[in-house]
GUKETOR-409046 format. One record per residue (C-alpha): residue in one letter; x, y, z. Coordinates in steps of 0.25 Angstrom, whole numbers, padded with zeros to 4 digits, always signed. Each point is the difference from the previous one (the first is absolute). Example, Ala and Ser with C-alpha at 12.3 -4.5 7.8 and 13.67 -1.06 7.14 Angstrom:
2
a+0049-0018+0031
s+0006+0014-0002
END
This chain:
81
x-0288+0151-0149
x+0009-0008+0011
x-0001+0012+0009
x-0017+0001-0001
x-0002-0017+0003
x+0012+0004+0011
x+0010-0009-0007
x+0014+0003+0003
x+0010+0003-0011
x+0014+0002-0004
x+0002+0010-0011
x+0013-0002-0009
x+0005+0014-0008
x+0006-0004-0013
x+0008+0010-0008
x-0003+0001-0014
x+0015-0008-0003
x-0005-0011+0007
x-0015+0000-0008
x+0007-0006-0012
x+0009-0012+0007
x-0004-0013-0001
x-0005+0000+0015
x-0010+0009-0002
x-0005-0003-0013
x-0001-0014+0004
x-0011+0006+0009
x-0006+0010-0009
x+0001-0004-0015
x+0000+0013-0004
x+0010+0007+0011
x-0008+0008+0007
x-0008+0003+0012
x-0006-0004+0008
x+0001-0015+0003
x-0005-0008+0012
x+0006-0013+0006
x-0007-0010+0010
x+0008-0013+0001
x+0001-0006-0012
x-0009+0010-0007
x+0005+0012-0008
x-0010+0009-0006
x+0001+0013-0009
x-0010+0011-0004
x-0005+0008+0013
x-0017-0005-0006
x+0004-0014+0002
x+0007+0003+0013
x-0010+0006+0007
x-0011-0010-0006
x+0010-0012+0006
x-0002+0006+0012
x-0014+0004+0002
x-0004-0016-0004
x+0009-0003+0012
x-0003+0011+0009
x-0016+0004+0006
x-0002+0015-0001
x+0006+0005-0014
x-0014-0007-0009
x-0013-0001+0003
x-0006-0013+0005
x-0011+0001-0008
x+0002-0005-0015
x-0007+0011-0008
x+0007+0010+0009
x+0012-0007-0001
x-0002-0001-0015
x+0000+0017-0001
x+0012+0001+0011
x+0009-0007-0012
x-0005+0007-0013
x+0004+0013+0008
x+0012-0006+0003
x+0004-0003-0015
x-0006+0014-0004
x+0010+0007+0012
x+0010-0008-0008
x-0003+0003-0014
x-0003+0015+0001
END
């Protein structure tokens, strides 16, 4: 998502060790991947990621609020099944 709105990013590999340390889990409760940090804020789950940044960033959802609407529920769906 941060490379379609032209965003740049730093990618962090974590091993599986390092999935179940304090560090990591403190950014992702149940020590997995991915997570996202901007400033202060830390997310998990990749839905609510790329949501966080398609609200900040024109280009990933539709302007228009019906289309918007249908953009999301396929979101949630590509997540669910």
């Amino acid at each position: 998502a941060l490379e379609e709105v032209g965003q740049p990013y730093q990618v962090r590999l974590v091993s599986f060790k390092a999935m179940n340390e304090p560090a990591h889990l403190a950014l992702h409760p149940f020590g997995q991947i991915p997570t996202y940090e901007e400033g202060d804020l830390a997310l998990f789950e990749s839905g609510a990621i790329v949501f966080h940044i398609a609200e900040r960033h024109a280009g990933l959802l539709p302007d228009d609020a019906n289309a918007r609407a249908r953009a999301i529920s396929w979101m949630f769906a590509a997540l669910n099944t």
